[in-house]
LOPA-287167 format. One line per field, with one value per atom (N, C-alpha, C): residue number from 1; residue in three letters; atom name; x, y, z. Coordinates in pm, whole numbers. Layout:
N
nr [NUM,...]
rest [Ala,...]
atom [CA,...]
X [X,...]
Y [Y,...]
Z [Z,...]
This chain:
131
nr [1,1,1,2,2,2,3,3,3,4,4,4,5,5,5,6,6,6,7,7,7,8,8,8,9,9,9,10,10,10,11,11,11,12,12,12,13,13,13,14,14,14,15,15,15,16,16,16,17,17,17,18,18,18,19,19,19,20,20,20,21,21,21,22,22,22,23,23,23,24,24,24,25,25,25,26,26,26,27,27,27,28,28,28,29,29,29,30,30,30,31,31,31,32,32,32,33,33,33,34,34,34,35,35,35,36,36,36,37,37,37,38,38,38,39,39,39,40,40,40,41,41,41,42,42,42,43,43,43,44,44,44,45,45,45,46,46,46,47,47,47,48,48,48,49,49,49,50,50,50,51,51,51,52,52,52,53,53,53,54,54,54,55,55,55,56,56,56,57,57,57,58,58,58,59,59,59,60,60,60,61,61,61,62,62,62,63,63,63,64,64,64,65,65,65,66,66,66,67,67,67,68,68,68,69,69,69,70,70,70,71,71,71,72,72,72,73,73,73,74,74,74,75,75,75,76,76,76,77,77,77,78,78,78,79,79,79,80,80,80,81,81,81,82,82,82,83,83,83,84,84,84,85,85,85,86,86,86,87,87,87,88,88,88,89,89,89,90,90,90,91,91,91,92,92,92,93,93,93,94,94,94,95,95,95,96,96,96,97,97,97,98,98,98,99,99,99,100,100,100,101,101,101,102,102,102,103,103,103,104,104,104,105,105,105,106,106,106,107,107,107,108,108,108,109,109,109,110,110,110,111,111,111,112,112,112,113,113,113,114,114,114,115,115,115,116,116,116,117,117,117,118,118,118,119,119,119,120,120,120,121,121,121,122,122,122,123,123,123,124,124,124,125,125,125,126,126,126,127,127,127,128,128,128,129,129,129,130,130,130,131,131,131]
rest [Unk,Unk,Unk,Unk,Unk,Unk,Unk,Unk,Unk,Unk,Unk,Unk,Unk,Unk,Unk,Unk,Unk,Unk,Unk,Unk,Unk,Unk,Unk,Unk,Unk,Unk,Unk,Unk,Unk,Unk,Unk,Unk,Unk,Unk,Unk,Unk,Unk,Unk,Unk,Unk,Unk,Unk,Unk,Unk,Unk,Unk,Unk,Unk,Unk,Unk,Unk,Unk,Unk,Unk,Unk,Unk,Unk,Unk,Unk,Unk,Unk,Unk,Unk,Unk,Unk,Unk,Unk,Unk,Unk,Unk,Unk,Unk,Unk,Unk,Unk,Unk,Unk,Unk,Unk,Unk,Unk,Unk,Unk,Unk,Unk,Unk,Unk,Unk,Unk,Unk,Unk,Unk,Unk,Unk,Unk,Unk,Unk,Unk,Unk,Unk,Unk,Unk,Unk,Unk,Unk,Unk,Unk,Unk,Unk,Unk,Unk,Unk,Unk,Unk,Unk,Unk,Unk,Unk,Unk,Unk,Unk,Unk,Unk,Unk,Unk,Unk,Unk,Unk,Unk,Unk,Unk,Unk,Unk,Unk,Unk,Unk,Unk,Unk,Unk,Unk,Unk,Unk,Unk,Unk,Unk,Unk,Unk,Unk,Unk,Unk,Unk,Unk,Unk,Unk,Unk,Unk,Unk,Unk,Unk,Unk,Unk,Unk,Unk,Unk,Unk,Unk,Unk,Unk,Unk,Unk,Unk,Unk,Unk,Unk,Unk,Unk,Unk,Unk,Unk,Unk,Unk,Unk,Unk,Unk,Unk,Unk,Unk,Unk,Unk,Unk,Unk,Unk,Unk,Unk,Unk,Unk,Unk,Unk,Unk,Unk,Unk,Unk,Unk,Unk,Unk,Unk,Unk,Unk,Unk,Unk,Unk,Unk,Unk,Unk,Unk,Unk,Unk,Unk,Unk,Unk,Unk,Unk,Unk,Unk,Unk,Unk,Unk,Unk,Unk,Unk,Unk,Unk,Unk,Unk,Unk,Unk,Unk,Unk,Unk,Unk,Unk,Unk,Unk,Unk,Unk,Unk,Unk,Unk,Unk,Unk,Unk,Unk,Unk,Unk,Unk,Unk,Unk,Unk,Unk,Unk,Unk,Unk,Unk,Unk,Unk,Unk,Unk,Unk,Unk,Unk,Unk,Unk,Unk,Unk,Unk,Unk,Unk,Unk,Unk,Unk,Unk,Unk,Unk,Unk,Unk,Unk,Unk,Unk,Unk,Unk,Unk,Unk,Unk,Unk,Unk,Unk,Unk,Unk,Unk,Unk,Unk,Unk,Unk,Unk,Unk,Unk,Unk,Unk,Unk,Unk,Unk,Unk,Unk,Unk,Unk,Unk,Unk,Unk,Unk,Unk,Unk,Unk,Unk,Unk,Unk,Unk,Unk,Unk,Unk,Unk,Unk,Unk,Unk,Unk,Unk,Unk,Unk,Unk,Unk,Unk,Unk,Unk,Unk,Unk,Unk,Unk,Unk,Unk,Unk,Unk,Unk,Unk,Unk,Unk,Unk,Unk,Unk,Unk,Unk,Unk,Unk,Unk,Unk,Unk,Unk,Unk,Unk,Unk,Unk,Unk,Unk,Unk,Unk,Unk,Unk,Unk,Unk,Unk,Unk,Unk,Unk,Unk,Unk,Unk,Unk,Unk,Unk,Unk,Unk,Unk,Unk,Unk,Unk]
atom [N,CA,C,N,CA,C,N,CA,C,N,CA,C,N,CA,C,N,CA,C,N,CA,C,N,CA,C,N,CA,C,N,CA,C,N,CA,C,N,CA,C,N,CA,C,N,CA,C,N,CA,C,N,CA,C,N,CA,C,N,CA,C,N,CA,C,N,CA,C,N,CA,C,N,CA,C,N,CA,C,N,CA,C,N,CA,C,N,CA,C,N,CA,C,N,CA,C,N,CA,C,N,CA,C,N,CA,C,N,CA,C,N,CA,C,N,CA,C,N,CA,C,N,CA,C,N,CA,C,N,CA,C,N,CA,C,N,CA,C,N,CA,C,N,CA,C,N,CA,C,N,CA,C,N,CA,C,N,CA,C,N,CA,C,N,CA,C,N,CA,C,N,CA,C,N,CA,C,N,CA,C,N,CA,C,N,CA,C,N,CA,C,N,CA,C,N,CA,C,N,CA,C,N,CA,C,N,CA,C,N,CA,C,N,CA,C,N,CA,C,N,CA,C,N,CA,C,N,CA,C,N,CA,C,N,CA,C,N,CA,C,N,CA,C,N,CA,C,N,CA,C,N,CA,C,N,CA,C,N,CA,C,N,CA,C,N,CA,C,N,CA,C,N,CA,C,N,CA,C,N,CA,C,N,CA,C,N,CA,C,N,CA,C,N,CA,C,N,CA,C,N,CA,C,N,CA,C,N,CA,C,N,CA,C,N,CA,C,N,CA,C,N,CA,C,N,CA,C,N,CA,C,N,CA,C,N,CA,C,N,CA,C,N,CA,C,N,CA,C,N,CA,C,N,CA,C,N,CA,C,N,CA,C,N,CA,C,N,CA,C,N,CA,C,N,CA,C,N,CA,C,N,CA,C,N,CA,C,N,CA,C,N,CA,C,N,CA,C,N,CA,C,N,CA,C,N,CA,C,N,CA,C,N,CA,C,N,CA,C,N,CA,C,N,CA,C,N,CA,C,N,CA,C,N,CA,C,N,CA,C,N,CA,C,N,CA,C,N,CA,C,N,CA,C,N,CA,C]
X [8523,8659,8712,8728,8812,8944,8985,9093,9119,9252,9295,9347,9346,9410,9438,9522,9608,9585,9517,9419,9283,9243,9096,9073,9175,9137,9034,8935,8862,8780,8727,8606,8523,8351,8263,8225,8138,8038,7959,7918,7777,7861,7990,8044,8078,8078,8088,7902,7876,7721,7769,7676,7649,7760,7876,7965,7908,7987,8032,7876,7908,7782,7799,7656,7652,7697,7756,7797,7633,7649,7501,7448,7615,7571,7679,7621,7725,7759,7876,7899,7778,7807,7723,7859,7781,7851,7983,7933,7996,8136,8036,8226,8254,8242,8328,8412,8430,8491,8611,8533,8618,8731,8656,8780,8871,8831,8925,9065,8990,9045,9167,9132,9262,9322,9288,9395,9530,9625,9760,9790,9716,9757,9570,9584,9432,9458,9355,9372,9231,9207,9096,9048,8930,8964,8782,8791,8691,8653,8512,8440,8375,8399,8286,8273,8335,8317,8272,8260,8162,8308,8335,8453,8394,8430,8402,8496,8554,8624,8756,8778,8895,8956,9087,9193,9175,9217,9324,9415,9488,9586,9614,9650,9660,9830,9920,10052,10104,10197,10283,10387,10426,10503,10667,10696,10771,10817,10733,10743,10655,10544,10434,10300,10274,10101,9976,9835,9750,9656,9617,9486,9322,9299,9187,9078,9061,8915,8986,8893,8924,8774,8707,8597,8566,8535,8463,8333,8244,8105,8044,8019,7958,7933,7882,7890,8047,8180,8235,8376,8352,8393,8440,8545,8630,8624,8729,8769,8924,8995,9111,9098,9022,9016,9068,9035,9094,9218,9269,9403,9488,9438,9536,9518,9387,9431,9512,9522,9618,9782,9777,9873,9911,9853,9896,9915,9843,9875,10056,10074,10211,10301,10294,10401,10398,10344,10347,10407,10367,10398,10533,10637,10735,10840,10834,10964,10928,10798,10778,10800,10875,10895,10787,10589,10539,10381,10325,10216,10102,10006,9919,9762,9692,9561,9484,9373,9258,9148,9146,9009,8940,8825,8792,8822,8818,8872,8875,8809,8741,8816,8885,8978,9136,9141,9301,9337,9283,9402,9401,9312,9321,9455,9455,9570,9678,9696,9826,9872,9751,9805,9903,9869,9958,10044,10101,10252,10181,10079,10055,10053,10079,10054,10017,9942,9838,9935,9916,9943,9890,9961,9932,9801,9794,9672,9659,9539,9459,9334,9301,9183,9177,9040,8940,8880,8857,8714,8667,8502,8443,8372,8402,8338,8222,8141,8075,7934,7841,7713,7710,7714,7650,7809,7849,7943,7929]
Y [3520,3548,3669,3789,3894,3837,3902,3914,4032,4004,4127,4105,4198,4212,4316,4333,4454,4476,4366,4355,4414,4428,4393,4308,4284,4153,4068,4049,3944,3997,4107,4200,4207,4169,4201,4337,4390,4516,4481,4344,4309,4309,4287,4284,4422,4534,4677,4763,4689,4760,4827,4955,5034,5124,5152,5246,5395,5479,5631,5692,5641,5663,5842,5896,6062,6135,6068,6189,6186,6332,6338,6266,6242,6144,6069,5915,5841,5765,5670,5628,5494,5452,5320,5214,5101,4965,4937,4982,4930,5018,5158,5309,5251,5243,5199,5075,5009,4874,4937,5083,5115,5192,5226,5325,5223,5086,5064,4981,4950,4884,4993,5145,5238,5300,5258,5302,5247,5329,5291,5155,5191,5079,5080,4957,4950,4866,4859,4739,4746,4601,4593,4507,4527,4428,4342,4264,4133,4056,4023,3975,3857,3706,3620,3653,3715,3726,3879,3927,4106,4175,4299,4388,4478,4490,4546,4698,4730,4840,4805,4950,5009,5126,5118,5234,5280,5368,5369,5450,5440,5546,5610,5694,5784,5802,5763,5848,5868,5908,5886,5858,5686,5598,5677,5811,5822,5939,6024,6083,6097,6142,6169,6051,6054,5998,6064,6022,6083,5980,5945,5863,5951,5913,5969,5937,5797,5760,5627,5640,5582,5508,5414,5394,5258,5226,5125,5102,5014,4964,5004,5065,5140,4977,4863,4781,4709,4750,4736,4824,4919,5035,5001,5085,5045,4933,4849,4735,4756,4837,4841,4839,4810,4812,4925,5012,5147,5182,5175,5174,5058,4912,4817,4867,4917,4955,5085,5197,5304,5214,5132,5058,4998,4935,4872,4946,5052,5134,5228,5229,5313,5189,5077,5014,4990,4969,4960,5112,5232,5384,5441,5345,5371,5414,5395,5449,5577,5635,5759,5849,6001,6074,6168,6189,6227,6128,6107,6042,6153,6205,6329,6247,6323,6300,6413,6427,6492,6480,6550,6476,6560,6536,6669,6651,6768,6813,6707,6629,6523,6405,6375,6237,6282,6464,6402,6400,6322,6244,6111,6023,5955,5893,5995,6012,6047,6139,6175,6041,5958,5843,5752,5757,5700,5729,5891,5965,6088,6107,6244,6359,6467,6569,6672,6801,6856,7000,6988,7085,7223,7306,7464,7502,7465,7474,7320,7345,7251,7308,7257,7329,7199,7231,7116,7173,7120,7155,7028,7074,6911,6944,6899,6884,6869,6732,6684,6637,6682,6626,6441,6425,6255,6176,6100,6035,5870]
Z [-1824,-1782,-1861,-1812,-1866,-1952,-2033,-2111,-2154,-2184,-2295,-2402,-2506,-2632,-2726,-2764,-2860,-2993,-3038,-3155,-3182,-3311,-3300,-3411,-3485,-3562,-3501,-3582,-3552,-3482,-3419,-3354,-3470,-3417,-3507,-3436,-3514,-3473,-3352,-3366,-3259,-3102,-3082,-2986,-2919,-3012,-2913,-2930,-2800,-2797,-2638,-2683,-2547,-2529,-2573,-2543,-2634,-2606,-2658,-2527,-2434,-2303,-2259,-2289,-2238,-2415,-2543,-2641,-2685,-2722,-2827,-2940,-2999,-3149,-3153,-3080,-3089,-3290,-3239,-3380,-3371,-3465,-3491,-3410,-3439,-3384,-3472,-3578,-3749,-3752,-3718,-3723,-3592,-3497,-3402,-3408,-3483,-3560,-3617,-3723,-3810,-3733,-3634,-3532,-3503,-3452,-3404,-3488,-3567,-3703,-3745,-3754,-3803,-3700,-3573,-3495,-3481,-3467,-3481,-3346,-3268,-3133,-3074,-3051,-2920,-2860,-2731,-2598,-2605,-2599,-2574,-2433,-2357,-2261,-2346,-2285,-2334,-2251,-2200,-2130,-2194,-2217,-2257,-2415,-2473,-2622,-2661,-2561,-2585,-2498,-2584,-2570,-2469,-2356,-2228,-2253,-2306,-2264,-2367,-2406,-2537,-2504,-2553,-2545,-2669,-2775,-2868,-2888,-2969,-3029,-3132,-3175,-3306,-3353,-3418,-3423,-3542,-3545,-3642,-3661,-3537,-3511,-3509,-3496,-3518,-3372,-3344,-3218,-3111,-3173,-3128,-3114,-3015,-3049,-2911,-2974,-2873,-2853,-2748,-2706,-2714,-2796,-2795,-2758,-2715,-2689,-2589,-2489,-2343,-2286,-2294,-2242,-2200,-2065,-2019,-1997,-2012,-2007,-1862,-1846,-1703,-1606,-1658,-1557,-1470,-1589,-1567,-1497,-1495,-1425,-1296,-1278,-1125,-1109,-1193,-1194,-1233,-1249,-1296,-1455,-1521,-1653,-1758,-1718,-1757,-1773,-1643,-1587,-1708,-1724,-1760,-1910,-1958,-2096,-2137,-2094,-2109,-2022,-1988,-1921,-2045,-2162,-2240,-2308,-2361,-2520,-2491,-2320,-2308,-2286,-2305,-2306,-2523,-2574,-2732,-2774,-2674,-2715,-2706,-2563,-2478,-2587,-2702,-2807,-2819,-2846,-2847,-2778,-2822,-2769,-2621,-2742,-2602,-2671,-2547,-2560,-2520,-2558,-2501,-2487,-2390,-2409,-2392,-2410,-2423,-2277,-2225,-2121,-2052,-2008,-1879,-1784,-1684,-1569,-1470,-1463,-1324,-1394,-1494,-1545,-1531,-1454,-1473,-1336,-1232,-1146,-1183,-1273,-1336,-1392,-1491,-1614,-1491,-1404,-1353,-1261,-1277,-1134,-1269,-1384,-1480,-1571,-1495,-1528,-1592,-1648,-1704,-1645,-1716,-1600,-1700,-1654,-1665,-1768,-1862,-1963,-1914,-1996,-1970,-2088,-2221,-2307,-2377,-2456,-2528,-2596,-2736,-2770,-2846,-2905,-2934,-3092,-3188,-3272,-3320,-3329,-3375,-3448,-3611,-3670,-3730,-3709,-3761,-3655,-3684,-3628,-3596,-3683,-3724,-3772,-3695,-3733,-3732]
């Protein structure tokens, strides 16, 4: 039975297998815990005890925040899942002034079907090889 939750209290590592699908160097099971552990807000959705799909958020509870990482379990895809978790992180966000995301070209009617709309710039740098 699907669920949801705004937590990750209580998420082990062994429960997020198989995501960061297509990056070159994904995180481990363990940093992805840790991601979700310091994000300012997450949704998680949950299948049977194994975390099917995660939002999170980044802010600084005071104007601003950004979603940075958006991903469902490819078996579970086009299920609405997506949708209900950026559905949850903007109702916890709704005091904030702007909520931003990051994405490629082919995710923003996505994002615009859930109020975003398509900025004039954005730039990116990435760090680190091995995270």
């Amino acid at each position: 039975m699907l669920s949801y939750s705004d937590s990750a209290t209580g998420v082990r590592s062994d429960q997020l297998v198989g995501f960061f699908v297509g990056w070159p160097n994904r995180p481990t099971s363990e940093r992805h815990l840790d991601i979700l552990l310091g994000s300012e807000a997450v949704a998680l959705a949950i299948d049977d005890g194994v975390v099917v799909g995660y939002a999170t958020a980044i802010s600084d509870g005071v104007l601003a925040a950004f979603i940075p990482l958006l991903e469902v379990l490819p078996a579970y895809q086009h299920r609405g899942i997506a949708t209900e978790l950026v559905r949850r992180l903007l109702v916890r966000l709704e005091h904030l002034y702007m909520v931003d995301v990051c994405c490629d070209a082919d995710l923003e009617p996505f994002y615009r079907r859930l109020g975003f709309r398509t900025l004039d710039r954005g730039m990116g740098l990435r760090f680190r090889e091995n995270i």
